[in-house]
N, C-alpha and C positions, 0 to 999 in steps of 0.2 A: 555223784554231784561234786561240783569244782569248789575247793575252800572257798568262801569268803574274805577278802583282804579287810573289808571297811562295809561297812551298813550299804545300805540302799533306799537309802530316806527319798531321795530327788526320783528314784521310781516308785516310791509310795506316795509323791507329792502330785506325780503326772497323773495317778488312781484316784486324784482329787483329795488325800487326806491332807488334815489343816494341820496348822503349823504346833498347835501345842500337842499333839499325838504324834506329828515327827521327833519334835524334842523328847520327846519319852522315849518314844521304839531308839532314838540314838543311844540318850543314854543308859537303855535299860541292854541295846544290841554291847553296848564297850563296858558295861560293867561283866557279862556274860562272856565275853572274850579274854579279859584279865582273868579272873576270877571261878568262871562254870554258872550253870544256872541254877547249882544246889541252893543256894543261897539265898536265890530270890524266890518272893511271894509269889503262890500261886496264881492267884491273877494277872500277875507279872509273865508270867511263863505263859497264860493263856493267851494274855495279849500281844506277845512276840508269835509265837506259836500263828496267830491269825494274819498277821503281818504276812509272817511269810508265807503264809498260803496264798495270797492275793500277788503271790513275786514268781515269775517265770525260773526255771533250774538253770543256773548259770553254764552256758558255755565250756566247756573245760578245755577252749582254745583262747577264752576271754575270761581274764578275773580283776576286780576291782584292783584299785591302788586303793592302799592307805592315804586318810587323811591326814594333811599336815599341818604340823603343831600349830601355825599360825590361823589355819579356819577353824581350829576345835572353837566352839560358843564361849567358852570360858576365857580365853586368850583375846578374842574380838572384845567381851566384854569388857575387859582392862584398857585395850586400845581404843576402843572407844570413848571413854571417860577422859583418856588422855589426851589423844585430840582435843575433844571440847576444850578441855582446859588450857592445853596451848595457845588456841582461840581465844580463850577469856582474856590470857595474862595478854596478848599481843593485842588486843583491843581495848584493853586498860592501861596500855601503856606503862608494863611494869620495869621498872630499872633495870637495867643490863646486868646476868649478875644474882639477882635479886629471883628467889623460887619458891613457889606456891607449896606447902608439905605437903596439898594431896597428889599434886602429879610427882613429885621425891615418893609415893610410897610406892605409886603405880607405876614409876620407870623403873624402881627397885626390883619391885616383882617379876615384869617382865624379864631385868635383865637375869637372873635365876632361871624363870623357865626356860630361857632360851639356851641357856646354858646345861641345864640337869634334861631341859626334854623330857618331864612327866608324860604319862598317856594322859592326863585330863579329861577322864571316862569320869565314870559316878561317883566310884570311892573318893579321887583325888577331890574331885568338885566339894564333896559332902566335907570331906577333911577341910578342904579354902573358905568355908563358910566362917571358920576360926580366926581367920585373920584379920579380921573387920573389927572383932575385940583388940588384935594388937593395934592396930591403926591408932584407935580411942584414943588407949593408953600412951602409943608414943605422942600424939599428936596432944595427950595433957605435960608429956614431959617436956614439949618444944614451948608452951605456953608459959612454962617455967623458967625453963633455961633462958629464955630470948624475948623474956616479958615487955624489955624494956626497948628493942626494935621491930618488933614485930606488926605487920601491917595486916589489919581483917579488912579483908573487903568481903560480897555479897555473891553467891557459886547458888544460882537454884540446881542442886541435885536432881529433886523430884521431876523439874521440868526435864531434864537433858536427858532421864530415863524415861521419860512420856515421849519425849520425840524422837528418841529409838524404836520406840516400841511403835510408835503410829503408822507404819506402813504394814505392820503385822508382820515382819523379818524376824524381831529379837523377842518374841510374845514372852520368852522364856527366862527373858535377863530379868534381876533384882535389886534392889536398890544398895546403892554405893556404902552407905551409913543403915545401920539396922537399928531396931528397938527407939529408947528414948531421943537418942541421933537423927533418926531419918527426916527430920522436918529442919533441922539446924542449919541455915546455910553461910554457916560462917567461914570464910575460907582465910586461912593466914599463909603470908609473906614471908618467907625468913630472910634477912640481909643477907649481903654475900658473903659477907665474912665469915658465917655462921653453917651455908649451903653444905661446902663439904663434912664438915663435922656433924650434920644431922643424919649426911644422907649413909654414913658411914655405920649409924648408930640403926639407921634402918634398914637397911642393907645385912646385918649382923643379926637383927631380930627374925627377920623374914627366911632369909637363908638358914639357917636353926633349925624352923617350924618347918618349912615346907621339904626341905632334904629329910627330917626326921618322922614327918607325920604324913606324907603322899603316898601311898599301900605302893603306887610303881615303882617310887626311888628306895623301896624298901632292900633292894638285890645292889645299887646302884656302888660302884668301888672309885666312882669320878672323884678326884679332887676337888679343893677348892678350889674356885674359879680365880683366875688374878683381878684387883682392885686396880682395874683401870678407868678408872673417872675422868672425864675430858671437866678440867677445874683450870 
């Protein structure tokens, strides 16, 4: 039988399975390709194991591509929130200049992944659930630092992750802000003067945590990325 490059979710989708059992067999298929399937439960293994029995033996004149970084669910999820909020600030008419901390954490992020190129399989994902604590906290040091220009306007979170989710695409995504956060929709402004100096401080937090704590960038010998900020 021909290796495997990448899952075969979109032929388990055509066999009619629904979308949160494609989420799983994906990410239970790319934690078993980092990793092995020593590791995981055995219902886990049952349930890949069943998968692929309902999958025809691939070709061994035809093999998958890998998928790329920008369709893994976890990368859309960030791009998506950031759109939205593009949208917000350009329909609020926000000062030129002038930038919202949650899209600075989420352009932060981004620029990282795209630069280190994690697999963004299970480990990584489970590891990024960590960062939603640093957000918090930077986002109480911005409240500090910049008390005294700082603009809150009104971000419903919850909704913009319900109208992801409504067509039954993202069934899998979760909410931006966790625990005591997840209802707060408070969104701040930082001046411009302020922009680069936070985004530098987030940029510094994020890159730390995800180069040091992603099981993929665990081998990884890349340098640090250059600070090129369009300011």
């Amino acid at each position: 039988m021909a290796k495997e490059l990448t899952h075969r979710a979109d032929e388990l989708k055509q066999l009619g399975w629904n979308q949160e059992d494609l989420y799983k067999y994906i990410e239970l298929w790319d934690y078993r390709q980092r990793w092995g399937s020593i590791n995981l439960e055995r219902e886990d293994r049952q349930f890949l194991r069943k998968a692929e029995s309902l999958l025809p033996e691939i070709s061994k004149n035809k093999v998958s591509v890998k998928k790329p970084l920008k369709e893994k669910s976890y990368y859309c999820w960030i791009k998506y929130f950031l759109n939205e909020m593009n949208n917000f600030e350009l329909t609020k008419n926000v000062e030129d200049g002038m930038r919202g901390v949650w899209p600075i954490f989420l352009e932060e992020e981004l620029r990282i992944i795209d630069y280190y190129e994690p697999v963004l399989g299970l480990p990584d994902t489970i590891k990024a659930k960590l960062i939603g604590s640093i957000r918090e906290n930077l986002l109480k040091e911005a409240l500090q630092d910049y008390k005294k220009s700082i603009v809150t306007m009104q971000f419903d979170f919850q909704a913009t992750l319900a109208n992801a989710k409504s067509d039954g695409k993202n069934s899998s995504w979760r909410h931006l802000r966790d625990g005591d956060f997840e209802k707060d929709q408070d969104y701040q402004i930082i001046d411009k003067t302020c922009v680069l100096e936070f985004r530098k401080k987030v940029n510094e937090k994020l890159l730390s945590f995800i180069k040091e704590n992603f099981p993929s960038l665990a081998d990884t010998d890349k340098s640090l990325p250059p600070n090129d900020w369009i300011h």
